[in-house]
C-alpha positions as CSV (number, residue, x, y, z in Angstrom):
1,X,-10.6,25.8,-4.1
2,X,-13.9,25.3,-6.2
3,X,-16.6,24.0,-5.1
4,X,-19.1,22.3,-7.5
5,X,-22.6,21.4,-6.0
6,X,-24.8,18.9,-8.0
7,X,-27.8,17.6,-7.1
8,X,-27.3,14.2,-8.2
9,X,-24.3,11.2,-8.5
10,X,-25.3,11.0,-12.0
11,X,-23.8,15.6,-12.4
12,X,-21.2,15.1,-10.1
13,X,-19.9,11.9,-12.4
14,X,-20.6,14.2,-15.3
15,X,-18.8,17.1,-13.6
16,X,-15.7,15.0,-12.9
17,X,-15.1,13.5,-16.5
18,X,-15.5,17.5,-17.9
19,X,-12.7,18.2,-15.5
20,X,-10.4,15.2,-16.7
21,X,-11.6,15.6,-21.1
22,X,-10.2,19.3,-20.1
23,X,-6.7,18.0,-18.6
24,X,-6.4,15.7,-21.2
25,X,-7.5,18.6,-24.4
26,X,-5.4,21.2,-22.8
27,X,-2.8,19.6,-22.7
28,X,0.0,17.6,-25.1
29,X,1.2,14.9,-23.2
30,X,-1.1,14.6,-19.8
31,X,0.2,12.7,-17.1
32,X,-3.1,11.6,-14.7
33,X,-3.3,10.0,-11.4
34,X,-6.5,8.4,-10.5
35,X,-7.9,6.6,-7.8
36,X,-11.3,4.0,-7.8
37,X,-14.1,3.0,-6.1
38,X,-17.9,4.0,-6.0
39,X,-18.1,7.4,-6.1
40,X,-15.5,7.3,-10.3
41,X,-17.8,4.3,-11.1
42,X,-19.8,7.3,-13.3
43,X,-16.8,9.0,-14.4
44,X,-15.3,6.0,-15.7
45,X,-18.4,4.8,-17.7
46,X,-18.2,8.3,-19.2
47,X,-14.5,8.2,-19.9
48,X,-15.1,4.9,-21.7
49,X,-17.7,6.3,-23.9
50,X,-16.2,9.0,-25.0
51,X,-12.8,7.2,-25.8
52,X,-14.8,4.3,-27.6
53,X,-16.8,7.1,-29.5
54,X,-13.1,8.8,-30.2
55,X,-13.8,12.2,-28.6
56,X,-11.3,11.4,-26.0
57,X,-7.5,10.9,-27.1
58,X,-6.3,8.7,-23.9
59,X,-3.6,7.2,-26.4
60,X,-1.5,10.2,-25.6
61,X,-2.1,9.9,-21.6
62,X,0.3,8.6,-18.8
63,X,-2.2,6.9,-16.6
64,X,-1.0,6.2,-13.0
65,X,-2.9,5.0,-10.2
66,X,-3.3,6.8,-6.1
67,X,-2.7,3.3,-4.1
68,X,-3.5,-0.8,-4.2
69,X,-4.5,-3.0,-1.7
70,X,-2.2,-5.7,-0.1
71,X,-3.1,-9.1,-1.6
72,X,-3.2,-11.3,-4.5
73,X,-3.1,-9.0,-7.8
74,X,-6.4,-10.0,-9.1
75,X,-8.7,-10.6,-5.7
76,X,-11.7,-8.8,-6.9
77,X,-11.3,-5.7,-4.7
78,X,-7.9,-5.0,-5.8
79,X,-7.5,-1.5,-7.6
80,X,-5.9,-4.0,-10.6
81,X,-9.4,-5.2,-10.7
82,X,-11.2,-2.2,-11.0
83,X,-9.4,-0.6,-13.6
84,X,-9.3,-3.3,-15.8
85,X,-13.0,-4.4,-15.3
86,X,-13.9,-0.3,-15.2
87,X,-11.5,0.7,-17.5
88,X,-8.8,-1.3,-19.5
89,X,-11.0,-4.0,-20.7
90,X,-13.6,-2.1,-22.4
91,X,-11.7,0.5,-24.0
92,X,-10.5,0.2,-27.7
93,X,-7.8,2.2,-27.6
94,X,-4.9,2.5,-24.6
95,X,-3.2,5.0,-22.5
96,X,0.0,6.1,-23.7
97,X,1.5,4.6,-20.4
98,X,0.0,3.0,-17.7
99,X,1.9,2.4,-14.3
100,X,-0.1,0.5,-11.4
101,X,1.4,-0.3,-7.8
102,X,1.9,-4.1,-7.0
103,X,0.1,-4.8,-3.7
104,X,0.9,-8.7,-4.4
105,X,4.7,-8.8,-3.6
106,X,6.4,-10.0,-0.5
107,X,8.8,-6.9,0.0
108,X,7.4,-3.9,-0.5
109,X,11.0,-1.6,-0.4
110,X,11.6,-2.1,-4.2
111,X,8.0,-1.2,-5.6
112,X,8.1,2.1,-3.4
113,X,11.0,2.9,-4.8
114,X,10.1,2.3,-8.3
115,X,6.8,4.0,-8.0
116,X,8.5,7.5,-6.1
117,X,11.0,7.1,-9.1
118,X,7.9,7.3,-11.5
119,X,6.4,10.4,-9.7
120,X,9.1,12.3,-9.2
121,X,10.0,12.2,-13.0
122,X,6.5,12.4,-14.2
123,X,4.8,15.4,-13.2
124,X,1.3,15.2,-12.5
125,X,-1.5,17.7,-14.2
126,X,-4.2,15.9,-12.5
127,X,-4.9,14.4,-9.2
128,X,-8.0,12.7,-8.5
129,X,-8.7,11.8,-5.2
130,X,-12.1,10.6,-3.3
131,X,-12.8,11.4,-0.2
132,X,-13.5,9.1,2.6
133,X,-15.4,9.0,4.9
134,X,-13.0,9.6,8.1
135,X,-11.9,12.6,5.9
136,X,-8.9,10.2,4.5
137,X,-7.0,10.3,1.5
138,X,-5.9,7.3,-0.6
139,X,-4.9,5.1,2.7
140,X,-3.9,8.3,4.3
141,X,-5.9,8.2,7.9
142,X,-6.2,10.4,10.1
143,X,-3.0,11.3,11.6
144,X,-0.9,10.4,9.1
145,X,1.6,13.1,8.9
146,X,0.9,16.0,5.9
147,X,4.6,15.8,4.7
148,X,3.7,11.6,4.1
149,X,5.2,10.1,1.2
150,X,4.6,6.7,-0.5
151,X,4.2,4.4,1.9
152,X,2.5,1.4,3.5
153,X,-0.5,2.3,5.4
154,X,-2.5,0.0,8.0
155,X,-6.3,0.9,7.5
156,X,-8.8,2.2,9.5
157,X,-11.8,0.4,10.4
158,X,-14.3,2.8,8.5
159,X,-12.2,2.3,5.7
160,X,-12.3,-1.3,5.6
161,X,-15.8,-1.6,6.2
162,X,-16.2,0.7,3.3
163,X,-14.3,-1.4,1.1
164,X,-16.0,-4.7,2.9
165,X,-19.5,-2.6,1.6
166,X,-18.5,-1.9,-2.0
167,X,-16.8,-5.2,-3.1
168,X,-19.4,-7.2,-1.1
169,X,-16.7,-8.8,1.4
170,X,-16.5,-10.9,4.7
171,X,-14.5,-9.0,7.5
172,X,-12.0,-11.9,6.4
173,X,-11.6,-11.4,3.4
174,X,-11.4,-7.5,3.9
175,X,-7.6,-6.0,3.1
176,X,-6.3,-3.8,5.7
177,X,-3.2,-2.6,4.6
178,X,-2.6,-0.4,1.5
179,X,0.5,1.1,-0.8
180,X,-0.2,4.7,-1.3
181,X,0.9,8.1,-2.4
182,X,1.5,10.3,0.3
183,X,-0.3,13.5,1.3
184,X,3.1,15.2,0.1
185,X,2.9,13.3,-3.3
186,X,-1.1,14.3,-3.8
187,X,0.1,17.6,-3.0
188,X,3.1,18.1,-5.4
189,X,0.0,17.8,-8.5
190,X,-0.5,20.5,-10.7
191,X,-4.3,20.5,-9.6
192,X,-6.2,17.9,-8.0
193,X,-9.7,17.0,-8.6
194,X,-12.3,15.6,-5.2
195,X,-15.4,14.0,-5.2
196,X,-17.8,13.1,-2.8
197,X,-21.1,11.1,-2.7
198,X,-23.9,10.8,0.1
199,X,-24.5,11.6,3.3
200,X,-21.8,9.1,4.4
201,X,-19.6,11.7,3.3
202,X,-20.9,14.7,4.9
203,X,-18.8,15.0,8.2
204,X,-15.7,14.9,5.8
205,X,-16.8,17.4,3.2
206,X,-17.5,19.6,6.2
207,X,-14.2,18.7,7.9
208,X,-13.0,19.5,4.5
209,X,-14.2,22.9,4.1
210,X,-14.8,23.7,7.1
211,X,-13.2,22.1,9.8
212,X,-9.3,23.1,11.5
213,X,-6.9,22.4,8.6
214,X,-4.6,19.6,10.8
215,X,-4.1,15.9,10.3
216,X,-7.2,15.0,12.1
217,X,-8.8,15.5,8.9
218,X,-6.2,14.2,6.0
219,X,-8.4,15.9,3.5
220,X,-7.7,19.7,5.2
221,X,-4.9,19.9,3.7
222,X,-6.0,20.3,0.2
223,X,-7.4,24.1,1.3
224,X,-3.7,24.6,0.8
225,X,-3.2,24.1,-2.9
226,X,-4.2,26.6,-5.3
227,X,-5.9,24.6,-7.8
228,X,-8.7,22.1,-6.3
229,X,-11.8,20.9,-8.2
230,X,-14.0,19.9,-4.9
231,X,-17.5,18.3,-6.6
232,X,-20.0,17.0,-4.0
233,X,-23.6,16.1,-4.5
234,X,-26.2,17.2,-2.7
235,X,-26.7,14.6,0.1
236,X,-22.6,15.1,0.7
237,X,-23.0,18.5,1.0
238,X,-26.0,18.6,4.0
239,X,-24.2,19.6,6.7
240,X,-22.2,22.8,5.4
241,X,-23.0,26.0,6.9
242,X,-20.3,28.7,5.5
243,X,-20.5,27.3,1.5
């Protein structure tokens, strides 16, 4: 694994989008998976730049997303939401492909399906994956099993009240179920890229690094592939001892 330390959000966004521009130069037909939420907010605004500027060719990308929210397609949280409002709506030119999950439907069997369809004939060269802040990955909680695969995940309460933070939510109006890529799926990636933000995330980026590698800790599990981008900033960072 390597580790990038920045001192700021503001590197670790910039580190991140020099980790996806390299993916997507090296590499004829990339096929990315990417998740949302506060800690790409930088990395997108870069992406978007540099696409709009032309020094980013995302027309020959597959673009796929980690996981979506159960509820109405465009509720404002939804990862629907945030892509087209981070993403899709302010670029000027498109991803070769672009698959999202459907959180919105009333029988889940068929999307799973489609999507594990989509995965397993699309291998990925990129994974990028945030960190939460119970270690989880995607809507992968602790204990969920490390062979997991696509699935339907309730959410834990850390997680929802993050979400309830960042989209500015009642506890009513807070989703707590998710469609996700498994721990399996994250795994199968070429290489995966991790970021983490704040001292909210500083138990997990020492559980990650440092902690037993079990399912307490979803994120362990990445000290088991061989090719991990981990990027924390400084404040996520404050409580490692060994790195």
């Amino acid at each position: 694994m390597k580790l990038i330390r920045t001192k700021t959000y503001e590197e670790m966004s910039q580190e991140a989008l020099e980790v996806v521009k390299q993916v997507i130069n090296q590499n004829e037909h990339p096929v990315i998976n990417t998740t949302t939420g506060a800690s790409f907010d930088g990395m997108f605004a870069g992406l978007v730049k540099g696409i709009n500027a032309l020094e980013i060719p995302i027309e020959k990308v597959f673009l796929m997303n980690l996981d979506e929210y159960v509820a109405k397609r465009d509720a404002s949280f939804t990862v629907y939401t945030y892509m087209h409002q981070k993403f899709y709506d302010l670029i000027t030119k498109m991803p070769k492909r672009v698959e999202l999950l459907d959180g919105s439907l009333a029988d889940f069997t068929e999307e799973i399906a489609r999507y594990k369809q989509i995965l397993e004939e699309n291998e990925r060269d990129l994974q990028i994956l945030g960190l939460g802040v119970n270690g989880h990955l995607g809507a992968n909680e602790p204990g969920t099993p490390f062979d997991a695969r696509l699935f339907l995940a309730d959410s834990d309460e850390s997680t929802i009240k993050s979400t309830i933070m960042y989209n500015n939510l009642t506890e009513d109006e807070a989703p707590s179920q998710m469609l996700t890529l498994g721990l399996a799926d994250m795994m199968d990636a070429k290489q995966i890229l991790v970021t983490a933000s704040g001292e909210r995330k500083a138990e997990a980026v020492k559980g990650l690094l440092e902690g037993p590698i079990d399912e307490s800790c979803p994120a362990s599990i990445l000290r088991n592939h061989p090719n991990v981008v981990f990027i924390i900033d400084e404040a996520a960072g404050s409580l490692l001892t060994n790195h």
